[in-house]
C-alpha positions as CSV (number, residue, x, y, z in Angstrom):
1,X,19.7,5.9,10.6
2,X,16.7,7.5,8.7
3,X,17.8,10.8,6.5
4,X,14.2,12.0,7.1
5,X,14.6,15.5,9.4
6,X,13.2,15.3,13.0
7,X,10.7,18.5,11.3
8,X,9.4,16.1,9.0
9,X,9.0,13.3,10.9
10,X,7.1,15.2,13.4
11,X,5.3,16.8,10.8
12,X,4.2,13.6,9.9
13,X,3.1,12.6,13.1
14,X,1.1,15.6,13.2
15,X,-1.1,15.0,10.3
16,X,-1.8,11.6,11.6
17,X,-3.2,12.9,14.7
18,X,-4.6,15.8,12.4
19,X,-6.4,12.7,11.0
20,X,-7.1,10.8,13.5
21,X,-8.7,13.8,15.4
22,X,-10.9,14.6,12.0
23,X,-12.4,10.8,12.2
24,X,-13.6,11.3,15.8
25,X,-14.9,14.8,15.4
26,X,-17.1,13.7,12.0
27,X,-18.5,10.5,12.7
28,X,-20.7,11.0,9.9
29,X,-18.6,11.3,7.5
30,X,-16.1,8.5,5.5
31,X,-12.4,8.9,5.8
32,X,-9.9,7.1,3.8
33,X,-6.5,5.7,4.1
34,X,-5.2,4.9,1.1
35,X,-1.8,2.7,0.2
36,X,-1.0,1.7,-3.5
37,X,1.0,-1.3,-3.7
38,X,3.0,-2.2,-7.5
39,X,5.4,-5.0,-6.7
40,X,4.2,-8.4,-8.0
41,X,3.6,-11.1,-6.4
42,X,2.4,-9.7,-3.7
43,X,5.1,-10.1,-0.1
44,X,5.2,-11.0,3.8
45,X,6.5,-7.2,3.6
46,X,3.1,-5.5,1.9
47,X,1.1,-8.1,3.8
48,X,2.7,-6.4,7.4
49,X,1.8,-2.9,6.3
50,X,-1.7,-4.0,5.6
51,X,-1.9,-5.3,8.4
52,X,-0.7,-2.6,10.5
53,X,-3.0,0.1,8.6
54,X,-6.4,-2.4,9.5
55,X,-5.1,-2.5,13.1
56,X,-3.8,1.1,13.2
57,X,-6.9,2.5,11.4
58,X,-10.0,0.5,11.1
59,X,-10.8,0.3,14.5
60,X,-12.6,3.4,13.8
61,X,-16.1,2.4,12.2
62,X,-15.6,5.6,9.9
63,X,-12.9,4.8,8.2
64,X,-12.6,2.8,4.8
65,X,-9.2,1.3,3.7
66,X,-8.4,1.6,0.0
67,X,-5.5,-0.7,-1.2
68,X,-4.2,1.1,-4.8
69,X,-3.0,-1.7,-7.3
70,X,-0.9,0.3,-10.0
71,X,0.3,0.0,-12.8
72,X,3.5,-2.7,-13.4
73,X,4.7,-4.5,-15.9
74,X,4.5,-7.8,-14.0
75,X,1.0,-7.3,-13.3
76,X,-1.0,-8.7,-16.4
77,X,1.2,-11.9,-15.5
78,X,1.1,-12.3,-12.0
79,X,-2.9,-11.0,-11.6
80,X,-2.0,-8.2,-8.7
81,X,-5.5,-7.0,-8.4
82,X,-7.2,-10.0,-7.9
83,X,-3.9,-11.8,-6.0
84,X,-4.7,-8.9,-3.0
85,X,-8.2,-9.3,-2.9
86,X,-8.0,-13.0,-2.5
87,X,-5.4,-12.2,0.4
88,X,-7.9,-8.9,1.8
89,X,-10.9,-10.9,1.7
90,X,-9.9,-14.3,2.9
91,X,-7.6,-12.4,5.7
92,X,-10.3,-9.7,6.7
93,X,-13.9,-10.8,5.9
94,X,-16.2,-7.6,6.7
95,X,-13.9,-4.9,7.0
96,X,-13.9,-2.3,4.9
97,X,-11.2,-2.8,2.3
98,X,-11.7,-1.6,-1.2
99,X,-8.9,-2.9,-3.4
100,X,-9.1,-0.9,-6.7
101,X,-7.4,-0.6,-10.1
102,X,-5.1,2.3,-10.8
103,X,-4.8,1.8,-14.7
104,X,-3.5,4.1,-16.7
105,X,-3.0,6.7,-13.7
106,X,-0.6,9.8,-14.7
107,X,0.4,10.5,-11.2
108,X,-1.0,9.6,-7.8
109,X,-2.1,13.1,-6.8
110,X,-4.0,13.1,-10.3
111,X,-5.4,9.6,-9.8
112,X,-6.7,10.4,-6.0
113,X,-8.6,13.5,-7.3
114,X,-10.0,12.1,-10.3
115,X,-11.3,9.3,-7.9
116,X,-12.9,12.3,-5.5
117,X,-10.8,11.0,-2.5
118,X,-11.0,14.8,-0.6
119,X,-7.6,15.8,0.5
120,X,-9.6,16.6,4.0
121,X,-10.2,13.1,4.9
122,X,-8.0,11.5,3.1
123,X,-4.4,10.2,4.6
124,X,-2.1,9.0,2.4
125,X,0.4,6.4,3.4
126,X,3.4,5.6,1.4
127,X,6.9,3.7,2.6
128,X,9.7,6.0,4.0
129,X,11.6,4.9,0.5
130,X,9.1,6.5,-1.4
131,X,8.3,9.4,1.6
132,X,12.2,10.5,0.7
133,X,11.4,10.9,-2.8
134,X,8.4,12.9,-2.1
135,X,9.6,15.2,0.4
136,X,13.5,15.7,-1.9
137,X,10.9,16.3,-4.8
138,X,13.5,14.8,-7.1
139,X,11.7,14.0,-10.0
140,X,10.3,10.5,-9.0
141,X,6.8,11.7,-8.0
142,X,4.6,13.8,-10.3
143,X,3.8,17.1,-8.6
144,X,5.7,16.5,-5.4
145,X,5.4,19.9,-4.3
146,X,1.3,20.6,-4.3
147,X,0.8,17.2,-3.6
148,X,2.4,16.9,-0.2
149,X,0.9,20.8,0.6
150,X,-2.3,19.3,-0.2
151,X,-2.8,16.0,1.1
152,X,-2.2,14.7,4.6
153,X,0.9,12.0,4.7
154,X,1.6,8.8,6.6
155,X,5.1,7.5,6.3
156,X,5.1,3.7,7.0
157,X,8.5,2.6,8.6
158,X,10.3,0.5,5.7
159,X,9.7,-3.3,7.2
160,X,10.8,-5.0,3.9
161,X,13.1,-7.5,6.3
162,X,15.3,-7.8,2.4
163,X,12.1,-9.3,1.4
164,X,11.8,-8.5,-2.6
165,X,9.0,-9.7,-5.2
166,X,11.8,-9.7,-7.3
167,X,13.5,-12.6,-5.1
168,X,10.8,-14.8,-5.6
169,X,10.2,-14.1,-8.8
170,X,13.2,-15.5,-9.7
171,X,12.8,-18.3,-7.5
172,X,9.4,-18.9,-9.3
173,X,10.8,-18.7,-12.6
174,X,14.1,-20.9,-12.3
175,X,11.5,-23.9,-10.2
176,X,7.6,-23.3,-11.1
177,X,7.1,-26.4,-8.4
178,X,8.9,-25.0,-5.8
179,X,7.9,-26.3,-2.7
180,X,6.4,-23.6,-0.2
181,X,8.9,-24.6,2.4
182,X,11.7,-22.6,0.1
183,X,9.4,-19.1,0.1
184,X,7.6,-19.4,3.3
185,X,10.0,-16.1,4.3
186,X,8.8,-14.4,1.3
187,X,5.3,-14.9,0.3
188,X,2.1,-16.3,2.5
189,X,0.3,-19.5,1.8
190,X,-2.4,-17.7,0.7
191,X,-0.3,-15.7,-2.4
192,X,1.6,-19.0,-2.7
193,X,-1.5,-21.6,-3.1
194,X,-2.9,-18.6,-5.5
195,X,-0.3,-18.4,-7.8
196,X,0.1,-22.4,-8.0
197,X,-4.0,-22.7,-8.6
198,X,-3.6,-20.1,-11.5
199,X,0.0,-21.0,-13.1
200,X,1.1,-17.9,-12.8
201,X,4.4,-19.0,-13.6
């Protein structure tokens, strides 16, 4: 059971439909979802909530999707940025996905205004794992307080399925020839044929 309150939750769903009413009434102008993805390589589980944001979101021909690759310490290894675009662009030709390069970013709330994403058409979606952080403003984000005043919020439904990079990382590292038959739960043959081509590992 979710320790998210029923105010939140519905406060959440209001500022999707707060958002969602804001692309319909300004068809002129661009709205973004944004997501920001960190764990390396790249999982079933991010792959779903891509997927749900195109379906969810891009139906609307005003609205631009912008994937976040930040910051990790596997990502100079495992080639994040360019692992998602390969999966983005072979996955969803034409749409409009922008997958860009947090470097260096002090904060999210810092990063997205530095990058002029408007906080009035703008929707930020994050996990509920990261949501709880956010809304307990316990330290974990920078600026928790003025950031969720400012911005509007979608909480994505945790659907990891006990899927974790760091599972098939270690699976990577103990057999570099693993056969794709022993990941297929974890990663897709896209990421998998990917990271063989390059020798990631």
């Amino acid at each position: 059971m979710s320790t998210i309150s029923s105010r939140k939750v519905l406060e959440m769903i209001d500022k999707k439909q707060n958002f969602v009413y804001s692309i319909r009434e300004n068809n002129d102008m661009l709205h973004t979802v944004y997501f920001g993805m960190k764990a390396a390589p790249l999982t079933l589980a991010h792959e779903k909530i891509i997927q749900y944001l195109v379906e969810e979101f891009l139906k609307y021909d005003n609205v631009e999707l912008v994937l976040g690759v930040a910051d990790s310490e596997f990502k100079d290894k495992f080639d994040l940025l360019n692992m998602v675009e390969v999966f983005v662009n072979k996955k969803y030709p034409g749409k409009k996905i922008d997958v860009v390069n947090q470097n260096g970013w002090q904060g999210l709330r810092a990063w997205l205004k530095e990058q002029n994403f408007n906080n009035k058409d703008t929707l930020v979606c994050i996990g509920e794992d990261e949501w709880k952080h956010l809304e307990k403003n316990d330290g974990v984000w920078i600026d928790a307080l003025d950031f969720s005043s400012e911005y509007m919020f979608h909480m994505v439904k945790d659907r990891n399925d006990g899927i974790s990079a760091s599972k098939i990382r270690e699976i990577f590292f103990r057999d570099p020839d693993v056969d794709y038959y022993y990941v297929k739960d974890l990663i897709s043959k896209t990421i998998y044929d990917y990271i063989k081509k390059n020798e990631l590992f």
